[in-house]
N, C-alpha and C positions, 0 to 999 in steps of 0.2 A: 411432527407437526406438518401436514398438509399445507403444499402451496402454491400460486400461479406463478409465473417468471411473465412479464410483461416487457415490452419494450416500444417507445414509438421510435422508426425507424425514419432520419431525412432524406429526402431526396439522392440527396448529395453522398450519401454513406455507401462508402463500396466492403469497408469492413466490418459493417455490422453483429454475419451472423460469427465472426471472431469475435466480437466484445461479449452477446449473445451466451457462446459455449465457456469462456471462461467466467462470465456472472454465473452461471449455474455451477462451473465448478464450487468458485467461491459461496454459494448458498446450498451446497450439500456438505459442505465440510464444515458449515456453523448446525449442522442438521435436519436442515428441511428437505421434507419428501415431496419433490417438486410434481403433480399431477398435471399441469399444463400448461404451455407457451403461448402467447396471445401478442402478436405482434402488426402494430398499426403504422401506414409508410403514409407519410406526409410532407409537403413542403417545409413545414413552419410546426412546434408546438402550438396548440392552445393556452393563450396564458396564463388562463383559470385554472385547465383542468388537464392539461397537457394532452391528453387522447381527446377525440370528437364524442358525443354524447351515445352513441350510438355503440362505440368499439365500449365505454363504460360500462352498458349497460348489457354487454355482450359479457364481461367481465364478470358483475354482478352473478349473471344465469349460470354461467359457471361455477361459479364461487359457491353458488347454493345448489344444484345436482352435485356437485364431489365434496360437500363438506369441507371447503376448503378456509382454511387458520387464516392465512396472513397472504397480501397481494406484495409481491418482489419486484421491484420496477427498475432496471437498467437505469434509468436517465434520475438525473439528480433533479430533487424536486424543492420547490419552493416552499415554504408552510404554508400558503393558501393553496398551493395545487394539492398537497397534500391533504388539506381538510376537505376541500372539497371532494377530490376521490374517497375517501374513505363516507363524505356521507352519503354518496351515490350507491357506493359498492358494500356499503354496511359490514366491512371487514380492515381491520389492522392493516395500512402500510407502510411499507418500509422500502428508502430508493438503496444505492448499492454502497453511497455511502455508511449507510447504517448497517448494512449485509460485514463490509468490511470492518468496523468498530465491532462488530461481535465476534468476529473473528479474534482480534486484539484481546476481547476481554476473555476470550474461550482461553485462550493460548499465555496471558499475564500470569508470570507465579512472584515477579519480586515488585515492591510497592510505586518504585518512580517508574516505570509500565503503568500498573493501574492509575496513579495519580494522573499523568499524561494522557490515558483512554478517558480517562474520568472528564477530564478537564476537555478534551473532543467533543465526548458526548453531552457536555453541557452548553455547548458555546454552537451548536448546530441546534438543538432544543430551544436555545431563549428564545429564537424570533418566533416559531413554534408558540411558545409556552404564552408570548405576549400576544399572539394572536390569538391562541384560547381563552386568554382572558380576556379579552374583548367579548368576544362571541359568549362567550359564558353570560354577559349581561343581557343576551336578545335569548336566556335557555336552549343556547344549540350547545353542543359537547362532543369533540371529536372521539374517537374511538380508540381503544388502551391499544398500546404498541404490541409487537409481539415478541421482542425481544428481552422483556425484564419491564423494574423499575424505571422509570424513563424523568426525566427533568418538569413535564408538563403537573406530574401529579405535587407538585410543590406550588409554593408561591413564587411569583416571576421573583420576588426582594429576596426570597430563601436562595435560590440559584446565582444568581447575581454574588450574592454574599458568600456563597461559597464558593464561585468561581476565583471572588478574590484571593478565599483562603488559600487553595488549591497554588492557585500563580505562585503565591508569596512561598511557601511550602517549595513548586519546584524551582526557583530561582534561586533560592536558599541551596537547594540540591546542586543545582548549573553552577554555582559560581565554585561550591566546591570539587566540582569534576573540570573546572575550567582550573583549579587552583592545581589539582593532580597533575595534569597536561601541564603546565606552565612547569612544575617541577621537575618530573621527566624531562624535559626538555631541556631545562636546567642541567640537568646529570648528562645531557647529552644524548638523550633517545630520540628516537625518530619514530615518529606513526604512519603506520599504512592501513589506509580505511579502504575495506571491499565495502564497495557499491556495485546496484542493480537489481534488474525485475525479479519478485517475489520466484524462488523456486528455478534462478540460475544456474545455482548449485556454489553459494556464497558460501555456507558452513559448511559443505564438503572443502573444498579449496582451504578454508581455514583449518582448518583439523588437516589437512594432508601438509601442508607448507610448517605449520609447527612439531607436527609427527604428535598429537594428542586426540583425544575424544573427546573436549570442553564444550564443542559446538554440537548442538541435537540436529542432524539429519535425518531428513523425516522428505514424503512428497507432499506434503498440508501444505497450502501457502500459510505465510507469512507466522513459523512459529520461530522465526528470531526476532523478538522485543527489546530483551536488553540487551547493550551491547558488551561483548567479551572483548577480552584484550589480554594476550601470548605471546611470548618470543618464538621470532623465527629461529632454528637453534644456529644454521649455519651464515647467520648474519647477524652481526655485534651489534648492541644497543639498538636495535629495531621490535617497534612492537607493533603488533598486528592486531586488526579492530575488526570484529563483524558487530555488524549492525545492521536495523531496518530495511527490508527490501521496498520494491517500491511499485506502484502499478497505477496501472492506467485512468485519469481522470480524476484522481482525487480530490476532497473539496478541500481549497488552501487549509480550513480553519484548523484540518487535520494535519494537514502538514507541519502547519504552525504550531500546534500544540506538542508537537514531539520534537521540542525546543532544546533538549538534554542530547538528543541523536543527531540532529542539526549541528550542533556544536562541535560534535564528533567527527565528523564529514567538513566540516568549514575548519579545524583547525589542525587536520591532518596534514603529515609533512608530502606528502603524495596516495594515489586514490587508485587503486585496481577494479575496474568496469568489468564485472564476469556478465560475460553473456552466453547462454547456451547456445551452441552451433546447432544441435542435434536436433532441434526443433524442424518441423514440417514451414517450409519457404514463408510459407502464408503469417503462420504465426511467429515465427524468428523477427519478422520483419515489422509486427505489428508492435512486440513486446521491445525490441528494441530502439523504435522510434519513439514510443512511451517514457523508456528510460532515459535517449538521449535530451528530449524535452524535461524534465524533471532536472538532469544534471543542467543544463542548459539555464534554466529560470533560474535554479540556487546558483550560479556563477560556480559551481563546482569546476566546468570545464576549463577554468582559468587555473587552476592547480596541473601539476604534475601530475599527471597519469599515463598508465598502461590498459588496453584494452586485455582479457583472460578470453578467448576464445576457449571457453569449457567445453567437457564432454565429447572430446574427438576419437574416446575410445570406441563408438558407433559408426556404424557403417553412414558416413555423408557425403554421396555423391555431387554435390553441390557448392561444398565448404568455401570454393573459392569467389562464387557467386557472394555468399554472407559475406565474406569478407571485406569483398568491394562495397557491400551493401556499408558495412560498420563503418568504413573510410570516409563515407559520404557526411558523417558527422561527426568525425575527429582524423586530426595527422599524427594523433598516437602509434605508437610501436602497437601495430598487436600479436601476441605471444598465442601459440595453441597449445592449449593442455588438456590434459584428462586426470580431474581430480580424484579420481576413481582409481588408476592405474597406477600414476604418477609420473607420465610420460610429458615431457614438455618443462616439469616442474626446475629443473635445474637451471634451465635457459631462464626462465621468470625469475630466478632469486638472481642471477647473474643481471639481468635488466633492473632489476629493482635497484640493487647493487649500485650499478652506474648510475642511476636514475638520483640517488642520496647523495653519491659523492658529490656530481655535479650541483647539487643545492647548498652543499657545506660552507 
Protein backbone atom coordinates (compact mmCIF):
# COMPACT_ATOMS: atom_id res chain seq x y z
CA UNK A 1 0.00 0.00 0.00
CA UNK A 2 1.35 3.19 -1.24
CA UNK A 3 2.09 6.22 1.11
CA UNK A 4 3.00 9.88 2.05
CA UNK A 5 4.98 10.29 5.53
CA UNK A 6 4.05 13.85 6.41
CA UNK A 7 5.17 15.81 9.16
CA UNK A 8 4.74 19.64 10.45
CA UNK A 9 8.05 20.47 11.85
CA UNK A 10 8.11 23.44 15.08
CA UNK A 11 10.34 26.00 15.28
CA UNK A 12 11.47 24.93 18.18
CA UNK A 13 12.38 21.06 17.19
CA UNK A 14 16.03 20.38 16.88
CA UNK A 15 15.18 16.54 16.73
CA UNK A 16 12.94 16.28 14.24
CA UNK A 17 14.35 14.46 11.41
CA UNK A 18 14.94 11.67 14.43
CA UNK A 19 11.40 11.31 15.18
CA UNK A 20 11.03 11.56 11.16
CA UNK A 21 13.33 8.31 10.41
CA UNK A 22 11.90 6.27 13.15
CA UNK A 23 7.94 7.02 12.15
CA UNK A 24 8.90 5.61 8.79
CA UNK A 25 10.63 2.82 10.41
CA UNK A 26 7.62 2.05 12.36
CA UNK A 27 5.30 2.54 8.94
CA UNK A 28 7.28 0.01 7.01
CA UNK A 29 7.13 -2.58 9.42
CA UNK A 30 3.11 -2.23 9.69
CA UNK A 31 3.63 -2.35 5.56
CA UNK A 32 3.60 0.62 3.85
CA UNK A 33 5.50 1.54 0.78
CA UNK A 34 6.33 5.00 1.73
CA UNK A 35 6.80 7.08 -1.95
CA UNK A 36 7.17 10.48 -0.30
CA UNK A 37 8.14 12.82 2.57
CA UNK A 38 6.38 16.26 2.78
CA UNK A 39 7.54 18.22 5.67
CA UNK A 40 6.04 21.69 6.54
CA UNK A 41 8.31 24.02 9.57
CA UNK A 42 6.24 26.35 11.39
CA UNK A 43 5.86 28.38 14.57
CA UNK A 44 2.51 26.89 15.77
CA UNK A 45 0.09 24.16 14.28
CA UNK A 46 -3.03 25.12 12.42
CA UNK A 47 -5.77 24.24 14.59
CA UNK A 48 -8.18 23.15 11.96
CA UNK A 49 -5.92 21.61 9.81
CA UNK A 50 -2.53 21.36 11.28
CA UNK A 51 -0.52 22.14 7.83
CA UNK A 52 -1.25 25.63 5.99
CA UNK A 53 -3.74 25.26 3.02
CA UNK A 54 -1.12 25.37 0.69
CA UNK A 55 1.53 22.56 1.93
CA UNK A 56 -2.38 20.45 1.91
CA UNK A 57 -2.89 20.90 -1.26
CA UNK A 58 0.72 20.26 -2.08
CA UNK A 59 -0.10 16.96 -0.57
CA UNK A 60 -3.17 16.28 -2.37
CA UNK A 61 -1.06 16.69 -5.98
CA UNK A 62 0.92 14.17 -4.87
CA UNK A 63 -1.24 11.92 -3.56
CA UNK A 64 -2.93 11.86 -6.97
CA UNK A 65 0.44 11.64 -9.49
CA UNK A 66 1.81 8.43 -7.23
CA UNK A 67 -1.48 6.90 -6.62
CA UNK A 68 -0.89 7.24 -3.29
CA UNK A 69 -3.39 4.84 -0.34
CA UNK A 70 -3.17 6.55 2.76
CA UNK A 71 -1.40 10.10 4.14
CA UNK A 72 1.12 9.08 7.59
CA UNK A 73 1.26 12.11 9.66
CA UNK A 74 4.05 12.12 12.51
CA UNK A 75 2.06 14.57 14.66
CA UNK A 76 -0.95 13.43 16.64
CA UNK A 77 -4.09 14.65 15.24
CA UNK A 78 -7.26 15.83 16.64
CA UNK A 79 -10.56 14.36 15.00
CA UNK A 80 -11.45 17.57 13.34
CA UNK A 81 -7.74 18.07 12.06
CA UNK A 82 -8.20 14.75 10.94
CA UNK A 83 -11.48 15.25 8.87
CA UNK A 84 -10.53 17.99 7.64
CA UNK A 85 -7.34 16.76 6.05
CA UNK A 86 -8.59 13.96 4.73
CA UNK A 87 -11.43 16.11 3.03
CA UNK A 88 -8.85 18.46 1.42
CA UNK A 89 -6.49 15.65 0.47
CA UNK A 90 -9.38 12.97 -0.59
CA UNK A 91 -7.22 10.22 0.95
CA UNK A 92 -7.29 8.04 4.25
CA UNK A 93 -5.37 9.37 7.32
CA UNK A 94 -3.70 8.07 9.89
CA UNK A 95 -1.17 10.17 12.68
CA UNK A 96 1.39 7.76 14.33
CA UNK A 97 -0.54 6.98 16.98
CA UNK A 98 -2.58 4.73 14.70
CA UNK A 99 0.79 3.70 12.73
CA UNK A 100 1.70 2.16 16.16
CA UNK A 101 -1.91 0.45 17.18
CA UNK A 102 -1.33 -1.53 13.95
CA UNK A 103 1.73 -2.43 14.87
CA UNK A 104 0.14 -4.11 18.10
CA UNK A 105 -2.56 -5.67 16.15
CA UNK A 106 0.03 -7.01 13.41
CA UNK A 107 2.23 -8.42 16.21
CA UNK A 108 -1.05 -9.77 19.06
CA UNK A 109 -1.26 -13.65 18.98
CA UNK A 110 -2.89 -14.15 22.58
CA UNK A 111 -6.45 -12.43 23.52
CA UNK A 112 -5.71 -9.88 26.59
CA UNK A 113 -3.20 -8.10 23.78
CA UNK A 114 -5.99 -7.93 21.47
CA UNK A 115 -8.56 -7.07 23.96
CA UNK A 116 -6.30 -4.10 25.24
CA UNK A 117 -5.34 -2.81 21.30
CA UNK A 118 -9.04 -3.26 20.88
CA UNK A 119 -9.95 -1.17 23.62
CA UNK A 120 -7.01 1.69 22.36
CA UNK A 121 -8.35 1.65 19.13
CA UNK A 122 -11.77 2.38 20.36
CA UNK A 123 -11.19 4.99 22.89
CA UNK A 124 -8.96 7.17 20.26
CA UNK A 125 -12.11 6.56 17.57
CA UNK A 126 -14.99 7.85 19.79
CA UNK A 127 -14.26 11.42 19.66
CA UNK A 128 -13.70 10.65 15.89
CA UNK A 129 -16.74 8.74 15.50
CA UNK A 130 -18.93 11.52 17.56
CA UNK A 131 -17.69 13.93 15.20
CA UNK A 132 -18.70 11.93 12.11
CA UNK A 133 -21.93 11.84 13.39
CA UNK A 134 -22.31 15.20 13.52
CA UNK A 135 -21.15 15.87 10.20
CA UNK A 136 -23.04 13.11 8.72
CA UNK A 137 -26.37 15.31 9.45
CA UNK A 138 -24.95 18.46 7.05
CA UNK A 139 -24.07 14.84 4.20
CA UNK A 140 -20.19 15.44 4.69
CA UNK A 141 -18.46 11.77 5.25
CA UNK A 142 -14.98 11.39 6.21
CA UNK A 143 -12.95 8.90 4.41
CA UNK A 144 -12.45 4.93 5.25
CA UNK A 145 -9.14 4.54 7.38
CA UNK A 146 -6.53 2.44 5.89
CA UNK A 147 -5.86 0.38 8.40
CA UNK A 148 -8.95 -2.25 8.62
CA UNK A 149 -12.25 -1.90 10.27
CA UNK A 150 -12.09 1.08 12.29
CA UNK A 151 -14.85 2.27 15.33
CA UNK A 152 -16.31 5.14 13.01
CA UNK A 153 -18.18 2.64 10.87
CA UNK A 154 -20.49 1.68 13.92
CA UNK A 155 -22.76 3.71 15.91
CA UNK A 156 -21.07 6.16 18.42
CA UNK A 157 -23.90 3.72 21.32
CA UNK A 158 -22.41 0.34 19.67
CA UNK A 159 -18.72 1.53 20.52
CA UNK A 160 -19.34 3.07 23.79
CA UNK A 161 -21.09 -0.26 24.62
CA UNK A 162 -18.46 -2.18 23.81
CA UNK A 163 -16.00 -0.29 25.18
CA UNK A 164 -17.72 -1.06 28.29
CA UNK A 165 -17.65 -4.77 27.54
CA UNK A 166 -14.19 -4.78 26.77
CA UNK A 167 -13.04 -2.77 30.31
CA UNK A 168 -15.19 -5.22 32.28
CA UNK A 169 -13.62 -8.34 30.38
CA UNK A 170 -9.97 -6.89 31.21
CA UNK A 171 -10.48 -5.94 34.79
CA UNK A 172 -11.91 -9.31 35.30
CA UNK A 173 -8.41 -10.37 33.49
CA UNK A 174 -6.16 -7.44 35.92
CA UNK A 175 -7.43 -8.58 39.08
CA UNK A 176 -6.67 -12.15 38.36
CA UNK A 177 -2.92 -11.47 37.29
CA UNK A 178 -2.96 -9.04 40.21
CA UNK A 179 -4.23 -12.13 42.40
CA UNK A 180 -1.02 -14.31 40.82
CA UNK A 181 1.38 -11.52 41.81
CA UNK A 182 0.04 -11.19 45.31
CA UNK A 183 0.38 -15.11 45.60
CA UNK A 184 3.90 -15.32 44.48
CA UNK A 185 4.74 -13.01 46.57
CA UNK A 186 3.08 -14.83 49.25
CA UNK A 187 5.46 -17.86 48.48
CA UNK A 188 8.08 -15.48 48.68
CA UNK A 189 9.03 -14.50 45.11
CA UNK A 190 10.28 -11.47 43.93
CA UNK A 191 9.69 -9.70 40.37
CA UNK A 192 12.03 -7.97 38.29
CA UNK A 193 10.27 -6.19 35.30
CA UNK A 194 12.68 -5.07 32.17
CA UNK A 195 11.60 -1.85 31.11
CA UNK A 196 12.40 0.46 28.14
CA UNK A 197 12.59 1.87 24.41
CA UNK A 198 10.96 -0.48 21.84
CA UNK A 199 14.06 -2.63 20.35
CA UNK A 200 16.64 -2.09 23.56
CA UNK A 201 17.22 -5.41 23.44
CA UNK A 202 14.58 -6.31 26.50
CA UNK A 203 13.93 -10.08 25.14
CA UNK A 204 17.37 -10.57 24.43
CA UNK A 205 18.46 -9.78 28.00
CA UNK A 206 15.43 -11.96 29.16
CA UNK A 207 16.25 -15.03 27.39
CA UNK A 208 20.04 -14.64 28.16
CA UNK A 209 19.65 -13.97 32.14
CA UNK A 210 17.11 -17.14 32.40
CA UNK A 211 19.37 -19.25 29.78
CA UNK A 212 15.85 -19.86 27.67
CA UNK A 213 14.28 -19.01 24.25
CA UNK A 214 10.65 -17.95 25.68
CA UNK A 215 11.10 -14.33 24.57
CA UNK A 216 10.92 -13.78 20.50
CA UNK A 217 13.97 -11.66 19.39
CA UNK A 218 13.38 -10.18 16.35
CA UNK A 219 14.54 -6.19 15.13
CA UNK A 220 10.47 -5.26 14.44
CA UNK A 221 9.59 -2.88 16.99
CA UNK A 222 7.44 -3.60 19.58
CA UNK A 223 6.71 -7.65 19.05
CA UNK A 224 6.69 -8.09 22.89
CA UNK A 225 2.78 -7.60 23.88
CA UNK A 226 2.28 -10.13 26.44
CA UNK A 227 4.18 -10.18 29.01
CA UNK A 228 6.52 -13.40 29.94
CA UNK A 229 7.60 -14.26 33.19
CA UNK A 230 10.93 -16.99 34.12
CA UNK A 231 13.30 -17.85 36.76
CA UNK A 232 16.45 -16.52 36.89
CA UNK A 233 18.06 -20.06 37.57
CA UNK A 234 21.03 -18.66 39.54
CA UNK A 235 18.91 -16.54 41.93
CA UNK A 236 16.24 -18.30 44.33
CA UNK A 237 12.63 -17.22 44.26
CA UNK A 238 13.08 -14.34 41.60
CA UNK A 239 11.11 -14.16 38.61
CA UNK A 240 11.66 -12.12 35.70
CA UNK A 241 9.10 -10.15 33.49
CA UNK A 242 9.43 -8.84 29.94
CA UNK A 243 6.92 -6.66 28.86
CA UNK A 244 5.84 -3.73 26.73
CA UNK A 245 8.42 -1.50 25.32
CA UNK A 246 7.80 1.99 25.05
CA UNK A 247 8.40 4.89 22.62
CA UNK A 248 8.16 8.30 21.99
CA UNK A 249 4.90 10.40 22.39
CA UNK A 250 2.50 8.11 22.87
CA UNK A 251 -1.26 9.23 23.28
CA UNK A 252 -2.00 8.59 27.19
CA UNK A 253 -5.31 6.76 25.99
CA UNK A 254 -2.84 3.95 24.86
CA UNK A 255 -1.03 3.88 27.66
CA UNK A 256 -3.77 3.63 29.68
CA UNK A 257 -5.44 0.99 28.04
CA UNK A 258 -2.53 -1.46 28.55
CA UNK A 259 -3.77 -1.50 32.19
CA UNK A 260 -2.71 -5.46 32.58
CA UNK A 261 1.21 -4.37 31.58
CA UNK A 262 1.06 -1.30 33.84
CA UNK A 263 0.19 -3.34 36.62
CA UNK A 264 3.11 -5.36 35.85
CA UNK A 265 5.68 -2.64 36.02
CA UNK A 266 3.95 -0.77 39.08
CA UNK A 267 3.93 -3.96 41.23
CA UNK A 268 7.35 -5.20 40.58
CA UNK A 269 9.74 -5.83 43.45
CA UNK A 270 12.35 -3.83 41.40
CA UNK A 271 12.84 -2.70 37.47
CA UNK A 272 15.84 -3.21 34.91
CA UNK A 273 15.97 0.08 32.44
CA UNK A 274 17.78 -1.62 29.25
CA UNK A 275 18.92 0.79 27.27
CA UNK A 276 21.00 0.21 24.05
CA UNK A 277 24.58 1.90 24.19
CA UNK A 278 25.24 0.91 20.75
CA UNK A 279 23.08 3.49 19.15
CA UNK A 280 24.58 6.51 16.96
CA UNK A 281 24.86 9.64 20.05
CA UNK A 282 22.00 11.38 18.26
CA UNK A 283 19.52 8.66 18.79
CA UNK A 284 20.73 6.85 22.16
CA UNK A 285 19.88 10.16 23.46
CA UNK A 286 16.69 10.87 21.99
CA UNK A 287 15.21 7.21 22.76
CA UNK A 288 16.46 7.47 26.14
CA UNK A 289 15.05 10.64 27.09
CA UNK A 290 11.70 9.22 25.70
CA UNK A 291 11.93 6.48 28.02
CA UNK A 292 13.15 8.38 30.99
CA UNK A 293 9.93 10.61 30.58
CA UNK A 294 7.60 7.51 30.34
CA UNK A 295 9.33 5.95 33.54
CA UNK A 296 9.31 9.37 35.08
CA UNK A 297 5.18 10.15 34.53
CA UNK A 298 4.31 6.42 35.64
CA UNK A 299 6.26 7.10 39.04
CA UNK A 300 8.15 4.06 37.98
CA UNK A 301 11.35 5.83 38.96
CA UNK A 302 10.31 5.63 42.58
CA UNK A 303 10.96 1.66 42.65
CA UNK A 304 14.25 0.10 42.86
CA UNK A 305 15.98 -0.05 39.84
CA UNK A 306 19.14 -0.74 37.83
CA UNK A 307 20.02 0.79 34.60
CA UNK A 308 21.25 -2.44 31.70
CA UNK A 309 23.67 -0.53 29.54
CA UNK A 310 23.02 -3.23 26.48
CA UNK A 311 24.95 -4.19 23.66
CA UNK A 312 28.57 -3.28 24.67
CA UNK A 313 29.61 -6.18 22.55
CA UNK A 314 29.94 -3.27 19.62
CA UNK A 315 32.48 -1.27 18.91
CA UNK A 316 31.39 2.25 21.18
CA UNK A 317 33.92 4.72 21.21
CA UNK A 318 31.85 6.97 23.18
CA UNK A 319 30.10 4.60 25.94
CA UNK A 320 31.25 6.73 28.59
CA UNK A 321 29.64 9.96 27.13
CA UNK A 322 26.07 7.75 27.19
CA UNK A 323 26.66 6.96 30.43
CA UNK A 324 26.91 10.35 31.79
CA UNK A 325 24.11 11.07 29.54
CA UNK A 326 21.87 8.09 31.43
CA UNK A 327 23.12 9.66 34.94
CA UNK A 328 21.37 12.80 34.20
CA UNK A 329 18.14 11.05 34.86
CA UNK A 330 18.66 8.52 37.43
CA UNK A 331 21.54 7.69 40.65
CA UNK A 332 20.92 4.22 39.63
CA UNK A 333 23.89 1.73 39.50
CA UNK A 334 24.31 1.08 35.97
CA UNK A 335 25.66 -2.21 34.90
CA UNK A 336 27.11 -2.91 31.22
CA UNK A 337 26.30 -5.91 29.42
CA UNK A 338 26.04 -7.53 26.22
CA UNK A 339 23.00 -9.72 26.08
CA UNK A 340 24.28 -11.23 22.96
CA UNK A 341 27.58 -12.47 24.56
CA UNK A 342 26.84 -12.62 27.94
CA UNK A 343 29.52 -10.45 29.32
CA UNK A 344 28.56 -8.13 32.18
CA UNK A 345 25.66 -10.62 32.93
CA UNK A 346 27.22 -12.09 36.23
CA UNK A 347 27.92 -8.65 37.82
CA UNK A 348 23.87 -7.82 36.96
CA UNK A 349 22.54 -10.95 38.79
CA UNK A 350 25.13 -10.11 41.67
CA UNK A 351 23.39 -6.21 41.74
CA UNK A 352 20.12 -7.58 41.44
CA UNK A 353 21.04 -9.90 44.16
CA UNK A 354 21.92 -7.08 46.68
CA UNK A 355 19.41 -4.94 45.27
CA UNK A 356 16.34 -7.85 46.98
CA UNK A 357 18.16 -8.43 49.95
CA UNK A 358 18.18 -4.94 50.74
CA UNK A 359 14.11 -4.63 50.18
CA UNK A 360 13.55 -8.00 52.20
Amino acid sequence: MKAIIAMLRLLRETDWRLKLNEFRLLCETVGYEIVEEVIQTKPAPFSATLFGRGKLEEIAKIAEEKQVDVILIWNSLSPIQRFNIEQTIKRSVMDRNDVILEIFNKHATDAVSKLQIELAQLRRQLPYLKLWVKLRKTGERPYTRAGGEYAWKWTWRDVRRRISLIREKIETLRKQKLQYIKRRKEEGFKFVCLVGYFNAGKSSLFNALARTQKAQVDSKPFTTLASKFVSIPELKNVLLVDTIGFAAGLDPRIIKSFAINLDEMRNADMLLWVVDVSDEYDIFAFRTRAAAEVLSELKLFEKPHIVVANKIDKDIPDIEKKIEFIGMWTNAPIIKVSAKTGKGLDELKRKINEFLLKST
